[in-house]
N, C-alpha and C positions, 0 to 999 in steps of 0.2 A: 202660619208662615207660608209664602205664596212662593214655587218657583221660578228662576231665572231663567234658569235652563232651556237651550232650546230640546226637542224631545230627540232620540236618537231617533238616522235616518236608516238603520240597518235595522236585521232579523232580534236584535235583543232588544226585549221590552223592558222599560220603567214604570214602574209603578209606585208614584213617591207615598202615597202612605200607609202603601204595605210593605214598601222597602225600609221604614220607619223601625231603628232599632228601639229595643225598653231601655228608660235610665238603668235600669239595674244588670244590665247585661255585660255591658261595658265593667262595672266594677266587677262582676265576677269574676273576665275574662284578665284583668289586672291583677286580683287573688293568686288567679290560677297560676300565671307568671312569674309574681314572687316566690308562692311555691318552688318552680321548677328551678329558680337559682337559686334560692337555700337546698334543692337534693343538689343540685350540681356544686354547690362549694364543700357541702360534705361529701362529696362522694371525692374529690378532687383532696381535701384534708386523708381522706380513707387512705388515698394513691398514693400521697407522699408517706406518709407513716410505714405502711406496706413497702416502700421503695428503701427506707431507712433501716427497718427489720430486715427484708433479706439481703443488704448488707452486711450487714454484723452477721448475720447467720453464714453469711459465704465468707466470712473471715474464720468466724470458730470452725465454718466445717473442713477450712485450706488446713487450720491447725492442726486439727483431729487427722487429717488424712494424713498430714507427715508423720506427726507422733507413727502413725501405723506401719506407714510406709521404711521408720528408723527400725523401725521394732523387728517389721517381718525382714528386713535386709541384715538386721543383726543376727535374727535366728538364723536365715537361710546360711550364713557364713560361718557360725558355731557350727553349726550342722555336717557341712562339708568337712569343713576341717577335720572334728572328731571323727569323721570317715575314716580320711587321709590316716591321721592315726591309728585305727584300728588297720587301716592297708599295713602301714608300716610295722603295725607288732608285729602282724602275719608274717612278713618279713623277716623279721629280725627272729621268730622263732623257727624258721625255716634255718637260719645261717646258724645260728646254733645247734641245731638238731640233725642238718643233713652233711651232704658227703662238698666237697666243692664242686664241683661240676653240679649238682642240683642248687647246691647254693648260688652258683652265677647262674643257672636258668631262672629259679628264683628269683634274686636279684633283680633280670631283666625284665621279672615282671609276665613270667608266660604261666606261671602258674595261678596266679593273685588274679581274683573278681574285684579289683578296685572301684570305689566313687567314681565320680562325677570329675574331682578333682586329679585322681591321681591317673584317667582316661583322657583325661583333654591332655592334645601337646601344647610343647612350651610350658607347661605348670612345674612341674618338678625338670629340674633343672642336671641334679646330678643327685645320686642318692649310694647306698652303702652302709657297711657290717661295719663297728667301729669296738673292738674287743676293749675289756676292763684292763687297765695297767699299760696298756700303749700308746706310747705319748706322739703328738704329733710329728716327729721328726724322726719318726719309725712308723709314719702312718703308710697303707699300701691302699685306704678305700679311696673315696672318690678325689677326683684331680683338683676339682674344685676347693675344696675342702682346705687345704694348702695356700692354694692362689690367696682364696679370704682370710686364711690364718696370717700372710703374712704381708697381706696389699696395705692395712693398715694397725696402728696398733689397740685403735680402739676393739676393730673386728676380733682380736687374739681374745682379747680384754672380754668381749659377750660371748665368743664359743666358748671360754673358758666358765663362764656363770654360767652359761647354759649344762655343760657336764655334771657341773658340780651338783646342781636341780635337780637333776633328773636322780643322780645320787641321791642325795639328801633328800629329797624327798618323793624319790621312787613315784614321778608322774609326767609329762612331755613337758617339754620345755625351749621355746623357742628362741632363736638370737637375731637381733639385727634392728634397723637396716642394715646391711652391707655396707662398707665405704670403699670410695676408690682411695688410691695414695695420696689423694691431691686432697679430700675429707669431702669429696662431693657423695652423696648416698646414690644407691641406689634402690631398683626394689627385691632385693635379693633377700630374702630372710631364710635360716636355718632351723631346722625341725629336727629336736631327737627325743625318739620314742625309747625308753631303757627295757630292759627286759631280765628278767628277774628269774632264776632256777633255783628253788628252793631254799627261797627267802637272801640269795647270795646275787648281789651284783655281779653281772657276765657281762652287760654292753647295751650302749645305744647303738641304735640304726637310725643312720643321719639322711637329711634329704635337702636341699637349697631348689626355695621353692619360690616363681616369678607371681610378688603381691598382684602386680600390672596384669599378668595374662590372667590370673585365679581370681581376680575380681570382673575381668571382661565376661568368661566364663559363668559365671556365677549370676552376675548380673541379666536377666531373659530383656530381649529384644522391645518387648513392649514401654519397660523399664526405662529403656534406654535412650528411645526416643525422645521422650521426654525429660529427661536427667541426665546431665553429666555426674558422673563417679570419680572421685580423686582419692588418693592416698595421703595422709597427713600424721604427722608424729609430732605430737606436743606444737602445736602452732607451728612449724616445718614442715614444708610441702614437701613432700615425695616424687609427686609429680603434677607438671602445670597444669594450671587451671584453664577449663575449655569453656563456661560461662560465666554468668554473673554472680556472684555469693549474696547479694543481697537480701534473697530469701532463703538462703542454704541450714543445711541444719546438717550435725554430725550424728555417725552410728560407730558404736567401739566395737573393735573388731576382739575383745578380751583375748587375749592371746595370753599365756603364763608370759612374761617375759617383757619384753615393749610394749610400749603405749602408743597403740596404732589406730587410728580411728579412719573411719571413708565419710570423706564430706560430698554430702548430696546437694544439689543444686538444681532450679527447672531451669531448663533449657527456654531462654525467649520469655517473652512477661506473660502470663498468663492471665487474660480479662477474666472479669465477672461479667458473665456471658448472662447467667439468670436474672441477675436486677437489671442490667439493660434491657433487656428483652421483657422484663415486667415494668420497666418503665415506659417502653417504649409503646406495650399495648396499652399501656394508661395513658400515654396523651393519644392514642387511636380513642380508645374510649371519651378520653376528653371532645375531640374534634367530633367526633361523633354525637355526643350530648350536646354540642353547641351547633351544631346542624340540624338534628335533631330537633332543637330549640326553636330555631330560625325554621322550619319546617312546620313546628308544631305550630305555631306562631300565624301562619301562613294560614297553612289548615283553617285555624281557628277564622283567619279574616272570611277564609273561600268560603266556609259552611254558612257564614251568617249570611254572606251573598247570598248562596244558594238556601238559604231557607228562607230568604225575603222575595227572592224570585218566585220557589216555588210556592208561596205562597200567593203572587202573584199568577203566577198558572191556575194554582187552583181555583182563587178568584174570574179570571178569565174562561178556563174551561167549563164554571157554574154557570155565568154568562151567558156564552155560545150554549150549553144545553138548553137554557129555559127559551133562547130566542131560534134556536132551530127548529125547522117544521118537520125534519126524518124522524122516526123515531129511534131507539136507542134502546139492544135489549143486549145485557150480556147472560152468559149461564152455563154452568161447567159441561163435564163428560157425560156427565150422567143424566142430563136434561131439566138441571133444578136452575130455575130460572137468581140471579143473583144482583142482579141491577136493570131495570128500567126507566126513561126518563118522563119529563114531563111531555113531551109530544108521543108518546107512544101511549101513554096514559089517556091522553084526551084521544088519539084513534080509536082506541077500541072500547071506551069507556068507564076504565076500570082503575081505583086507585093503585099505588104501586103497594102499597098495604097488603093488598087483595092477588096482589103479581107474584112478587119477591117470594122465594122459596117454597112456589108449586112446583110438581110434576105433570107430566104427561098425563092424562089429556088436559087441558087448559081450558078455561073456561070462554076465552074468545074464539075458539074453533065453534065452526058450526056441527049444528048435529049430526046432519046427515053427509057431513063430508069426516066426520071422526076417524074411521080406517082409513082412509085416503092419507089425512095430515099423520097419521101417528106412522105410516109408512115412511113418508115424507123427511118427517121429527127424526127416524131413525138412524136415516140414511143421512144428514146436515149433520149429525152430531157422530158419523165416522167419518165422513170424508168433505164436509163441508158445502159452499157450491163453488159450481163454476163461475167462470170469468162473464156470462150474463147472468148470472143469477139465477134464483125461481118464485116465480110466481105463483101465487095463493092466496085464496078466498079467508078473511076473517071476516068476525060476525060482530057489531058492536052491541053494545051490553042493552039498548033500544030495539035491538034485532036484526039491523040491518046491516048489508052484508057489502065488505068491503074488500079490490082486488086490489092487493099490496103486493109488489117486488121487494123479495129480500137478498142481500149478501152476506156472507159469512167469511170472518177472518178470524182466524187462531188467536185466541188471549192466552200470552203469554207470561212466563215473569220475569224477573231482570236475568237470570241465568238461562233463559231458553227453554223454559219447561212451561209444557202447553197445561192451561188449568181448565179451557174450554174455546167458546166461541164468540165472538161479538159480531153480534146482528145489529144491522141499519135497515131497517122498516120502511119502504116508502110507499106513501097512498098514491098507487093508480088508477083507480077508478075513475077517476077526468078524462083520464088517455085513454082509458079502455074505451068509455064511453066515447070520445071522441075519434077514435080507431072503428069502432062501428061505422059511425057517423059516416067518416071518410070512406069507407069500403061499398057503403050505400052509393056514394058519391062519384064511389071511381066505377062503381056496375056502368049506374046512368055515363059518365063522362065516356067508359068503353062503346057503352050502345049507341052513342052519337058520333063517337069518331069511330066506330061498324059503320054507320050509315053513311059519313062522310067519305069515307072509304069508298063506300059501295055508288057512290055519285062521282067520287073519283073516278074509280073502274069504269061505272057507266059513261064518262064524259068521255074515257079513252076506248070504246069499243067501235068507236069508229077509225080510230084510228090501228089498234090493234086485227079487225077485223077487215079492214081495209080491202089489203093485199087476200086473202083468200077467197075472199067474195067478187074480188074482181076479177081474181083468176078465171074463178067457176061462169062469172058471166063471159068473160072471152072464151073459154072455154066450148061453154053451150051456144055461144053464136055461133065461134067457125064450126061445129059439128051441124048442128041446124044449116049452116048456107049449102055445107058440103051433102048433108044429106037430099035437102029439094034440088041440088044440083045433080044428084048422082053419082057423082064424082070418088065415094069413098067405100071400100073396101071394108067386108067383116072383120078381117084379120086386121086393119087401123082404130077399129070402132074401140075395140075391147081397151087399148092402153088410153086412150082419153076419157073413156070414162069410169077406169081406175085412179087416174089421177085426180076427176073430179071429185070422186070418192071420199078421196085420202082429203082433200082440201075440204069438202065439206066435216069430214069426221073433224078436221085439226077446228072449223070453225066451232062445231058443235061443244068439244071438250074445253075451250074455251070460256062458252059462255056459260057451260055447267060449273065452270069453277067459279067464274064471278056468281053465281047464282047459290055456288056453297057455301060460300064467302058471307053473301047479305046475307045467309041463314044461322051466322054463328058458328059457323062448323069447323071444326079445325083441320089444317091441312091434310094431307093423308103422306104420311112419312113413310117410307121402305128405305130399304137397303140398294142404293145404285153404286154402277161404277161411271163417274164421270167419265172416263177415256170412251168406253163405249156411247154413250150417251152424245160425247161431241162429233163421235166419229159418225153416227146414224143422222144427226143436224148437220152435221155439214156436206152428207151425202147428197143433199139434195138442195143446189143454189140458190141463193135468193137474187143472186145477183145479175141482171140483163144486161149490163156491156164486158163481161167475160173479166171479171180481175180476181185473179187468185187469190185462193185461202189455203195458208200452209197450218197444218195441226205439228205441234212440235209437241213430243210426250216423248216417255221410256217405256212405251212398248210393256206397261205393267198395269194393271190394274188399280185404280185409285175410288177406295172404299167413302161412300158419306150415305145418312140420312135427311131425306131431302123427296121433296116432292116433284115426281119426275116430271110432268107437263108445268110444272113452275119450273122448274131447271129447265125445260126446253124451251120457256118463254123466256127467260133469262138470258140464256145464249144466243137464240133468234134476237131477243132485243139491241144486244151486246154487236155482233157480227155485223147486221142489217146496218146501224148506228156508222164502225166502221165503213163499211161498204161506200154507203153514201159521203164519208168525210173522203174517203183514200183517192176520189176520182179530183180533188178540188185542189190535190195537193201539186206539188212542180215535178215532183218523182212521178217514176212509172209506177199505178195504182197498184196496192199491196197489204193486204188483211196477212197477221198471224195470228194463230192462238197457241197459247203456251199453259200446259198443265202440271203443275208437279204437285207428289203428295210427300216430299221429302220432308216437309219443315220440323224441326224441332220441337214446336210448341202445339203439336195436334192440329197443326191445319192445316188445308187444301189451298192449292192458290190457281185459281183460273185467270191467266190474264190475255188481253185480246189490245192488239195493238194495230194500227194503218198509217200509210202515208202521206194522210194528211197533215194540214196546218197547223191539227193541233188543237189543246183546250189553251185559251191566256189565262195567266196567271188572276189575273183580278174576278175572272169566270168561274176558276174551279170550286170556289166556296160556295156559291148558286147552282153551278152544274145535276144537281139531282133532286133540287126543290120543281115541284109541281108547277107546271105553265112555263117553266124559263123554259126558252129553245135560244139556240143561238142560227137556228136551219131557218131560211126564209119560206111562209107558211107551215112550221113547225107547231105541234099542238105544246110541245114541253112536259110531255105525259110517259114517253116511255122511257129514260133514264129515272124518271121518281119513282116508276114501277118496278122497275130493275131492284133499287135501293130498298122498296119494300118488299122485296120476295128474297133478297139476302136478310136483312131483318131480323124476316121469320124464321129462317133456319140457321139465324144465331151467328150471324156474320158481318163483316162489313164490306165496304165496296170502296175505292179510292182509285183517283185518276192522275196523273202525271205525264211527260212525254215520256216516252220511248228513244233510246240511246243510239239505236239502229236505223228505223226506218223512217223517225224523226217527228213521227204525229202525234195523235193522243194514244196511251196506256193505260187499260180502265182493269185493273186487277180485282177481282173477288179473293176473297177469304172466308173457305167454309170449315164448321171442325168435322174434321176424320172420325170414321168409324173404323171398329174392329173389322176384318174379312171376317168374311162369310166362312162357316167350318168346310173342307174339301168335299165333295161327293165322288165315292168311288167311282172308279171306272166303269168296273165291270156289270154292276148293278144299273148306274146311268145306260149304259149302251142295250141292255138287253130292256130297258123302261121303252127308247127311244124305239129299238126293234121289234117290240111287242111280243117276246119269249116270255113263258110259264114261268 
């Protein structure tokens, strides 16, 4: 089946049939998915089941907490009480046994270590000695006692069963509720503890005790929050209800006497916090599996991509190995060689059989370079090579010997951990060879542009030598006329023929340098200071109709390496050049030269400006080629000499106008040297003086 497709025009490659899935892959990948939603509907059946149990489980356990919750509020309330009771015998045997003044101290309670109950205010209400045989309307104990006897009739009616109780069968015995007159209750109930001498009834000790405060009391704060508390007698509420009863449950409060129970109640509906909260991380769970799904799903399509690409890669990277001519070595830390390809095989002659998991030394090293490469070997496999590589002699397995450039890059693995090195081998022996070749070639191509040179030079020696040789014959004329004339003086003789001197010396060094020159010989470099240098050439004028040359410098020294009668050919040629331009211009004739060694970049700059006309713009690009003049009978030889004596000392030359005087501006640029280290003072003057 042929494709349609056209091929993509971007970095991802297709390779239709290695991108080619198996029929049987595809059903796997279908398998696999049924799977995954058969565990998802089970696991989803798991959640609901799980969500239905702890349900019912937070129902029996709401149950079980009240059961507990009646039980311990029952006890804590028996508990109290029989306190209270026990307060009150203490009491009552206190009034029987002591004097009346200890009896009301008693009474009031400054003697008695009471409960919980009978220490909270507002709980006991009014309390008192109630002796055997005296009836209520000879009572003198508490005030209260009375009010309730006779507010309603039922009230007479339960203090009266209450005495009787405690009589009859000699144990506490409560009465109440209290009623008002109207038959409204309230929560006032009566307590008599009887007390007994010697098997003889003596008396109860009464106490009217508030249910409302002794259960606020009783009931602890945490309690409370949670739960309203009410009083209730026989389906009669005591006191109103402050929430819902719909979950409420009763605790009997067993009192001998009335039937008083406290109906508990939660305050506000209380959720089932735990099966939400596990239902809720079950559809987390759920969304999660079916993302998951959708993800796994995903995955599954990406991976088949990418193993049909990379299977594509691999095909392609086999490829480009067998059709590449580098060679290709990889090989860990330790120098055991772990992969070579086929172009590195056919360099050095050796199958990769015979390569793969050697050491040092290697069989395509030559013999007599063995310490050399195993140095070499050493030092790649710590630190690799540089950014040009190295170069190295192998030997092929024929014998012959081969100069290969290698580079080295770190083989790593997918996490960044180095396992070695992979070397790219390239055969240079073509280039080497061809590197000879050329160096043979540039000797000869130098030796003829030497001689070129040196026909240059020579074609300009008439014109460089010019001027001093014409000197010397004006010179030697007018002294010759003046001497057959008689006319001149010993004392004039001497400076004309030191000047002749000096022009013949300057001719002579000259043409020794052109003659150093055709000899191959290279310049002769020293340490000069240009400032000096210009100030000794411009001492002595070249120029015959009087135009000034101003030297503009900082009075500083300015350090280069340079040949100093080339530097004075340079400047002589530079100056003289001006000279001759500055007279042609419309301003009053005007040479500077300007030196500074300030520049940033290590170099010097000499520049040399006049008032003349000027170089034109269409000129300046010829201006320093050999033969152009723009001077009428100009040879066009001493600006191209200029340009090859900057050259040589590693500089350039450039010309432009000048901003000032408006002519041409031929600036040099040479590079700076360090100064010279100081020479002492005192040592230099006693050299100079000729002192021991």
């Amino acid at each position: 089946m042929t494709r349609t497709e056209p091929l993509p025009t971007d970095q991802t490659r297709d390779f239709a049939l290695l991108q080619q899935m198996p029929p049987g892959h595809v059903s796997r990948s279908r398998r696999t998915l049924l799977w995954l939603l058969g565990l998802l509907l089970l696991l989803l059946g798991a959640v609901v089941t799980l969500v239905l149990y702890l349900n019912n489980f937070e129902a029996e356990e709401e149950t079980r907490r009240r059961a507990a919750d009646a039980q311990w509020l029952e006890q804590s309330v028996q508990f109290h009480f029989r306190r209270l009771e026990d307060d009150l015998l203490v009491l009552a045997r206190q009034a029987v046994l002591g004097s009346a003044t200890a009896q009301q101290k008693k009474a009031n309670g400054v003697e008695v270590n009471g409960g919980l109950l009978w220490r909270e205010p507002g709980v006991v209400l009014s309390h008192g000695w109630l002796a055997a045989g005296v009836t209520h309307d000879a009572w003198v104990g508490p005030e209260r006692w009375q009010l309730d006897w006779a507010a309603h009739p039922a009230n007479a009616q339960a203090l009266a069963t209450m005495q009787d109780t405690t009589r009859g069968l000699r144990r506490s015995a409560y009465a109440g509720l209290m009623q008002h007159s109207d038959g409204s209750l309230t929560d006032v109930v009566w307590l008599a503890v009887p007390f007994f001498d010697r098997g003889q009834f003596v008396g109860n000790y009464l106490a009217a005790l508030s249910l409302d405060r002794a259960v606020q009391s009783l009931v602890p704060v945490w309690f409370s929050q949670s739960h309203s508390v009410r009083l209730v007698t026989d389906d009669i509420e005591a006191t109103p209800a402050q929430a819902s009863a719909a979950h409420s449950y009763r605790a009997s409060m067993n009192f001998p006497g009335p039937e008083l129970f406290l109906e508990v109640a939660p305050i506000g509906e209380q959720p089932t916090t735990v099966p939400r909260i596990f239902f809720l991380v079950a559809l987390l769970f759920l969304g999660g599996m079916l993302v998951s799904l959708v993800a796994l799903r995903r995955d599954f399509v990406k991976r088949q991509q990418v193993q049909a690409r990379l299977q594509a890669e691999v095909a392609l990277r086999t490829a480009m190995e067998n059709s590449v001519t580098i060679g290709l070595r990889a090989w860990d830390q330790h120098g055991k060689i772990l992969y070579v390809n086929q172009a590195f095989c056919s360099m050095v002659g050796y199958p990769a059989s015979d390569l793969v998991g050697k050491f040092a030394p290697l069989p395509y090293w030559p013999a007599d370079q063995a310490n050399e490469l195993q140095l070499v070997h050493r030092d790649i496999i710590v630190q690799g090579t540089r950014g040009d590589g190295v170069e190295l002699q192998f030997q092929h397995r024929n014998g012959q010997l081969l100069d290969v450039l290698i580079h080295e890059a770190p083989l790593t693995t997918a996490s960044g951990e180095q396992l070695g090195w992979m070397s790219s081998v390239l055969d240079i022996s073509e280039r080497k060879r061809a590197q000879r070749m050329a160096a043979l070639q540039q000797d000869k191509l130098e030796a003829s542009g030497r001689l070129v040179a040196v026909g240059e030079v020579a074609s300009t020696l008439a014109h460089e030598l010019n001027q001093p040789l014409g000197a010397l014959s004006s010179f030697a004329t007018g002294l010759l006329n003046r001497l057959r004339g008689g006319n001149i003086a010993l004392n004039e003789l001497e400076p004309v023929v030191a000047r002749m001197a000096r022009l013949a010396e300057r001719a002579g060094g000259i043409i020794q340098r052109v003659n150093a020159f055709a000899r191959r010989r290279e310049i002769s470099r020293q340490r000069l200071d240009v400032v000096a240098v210009l100030r000794r050439v411009l001492a002595n004028p070249v120029d015959t109709q009087g135009c000034p040359v101003s030297l503009v410098d900082k009075n500083k020294p300015i350090w280069i390496d340079a040949d100093e009668l080339l530097l004075e050919h340079l400047i002589n040629n530079l100056v003289g050049n001006a000279l001759d331009w500055a007279h042609r211009g419309a301003a009053l004739a005007q040479v500077r030269v300007e030196v500074n060694g300030d520049q940033p970049l290590g170099l010097a700059s000499l520049a040399v400006a006049d008032s003349g006309p000027g170089v034109l713009a269409q000129d300046q690009s010829n201006i320093f080629n050999a033969f152009f003049s723009t001077k009428e009978g100009g040879m066009g030889m001493g600006l191209a000499i200029c340009r090859s004596i900057v050259e040589a000392h590693h500089g350039r030359i450039e010309v432009g106008r000048d901003p000032e005087l408006g002519g041409a501006r031929f600036v040099v640029w040479l590079p700076l040297a360090d100064a010279p280290p100081c020479v002492p003072i005192l040592p230099a003057l006693l050299e100079v003086q000729g002192a021991p």
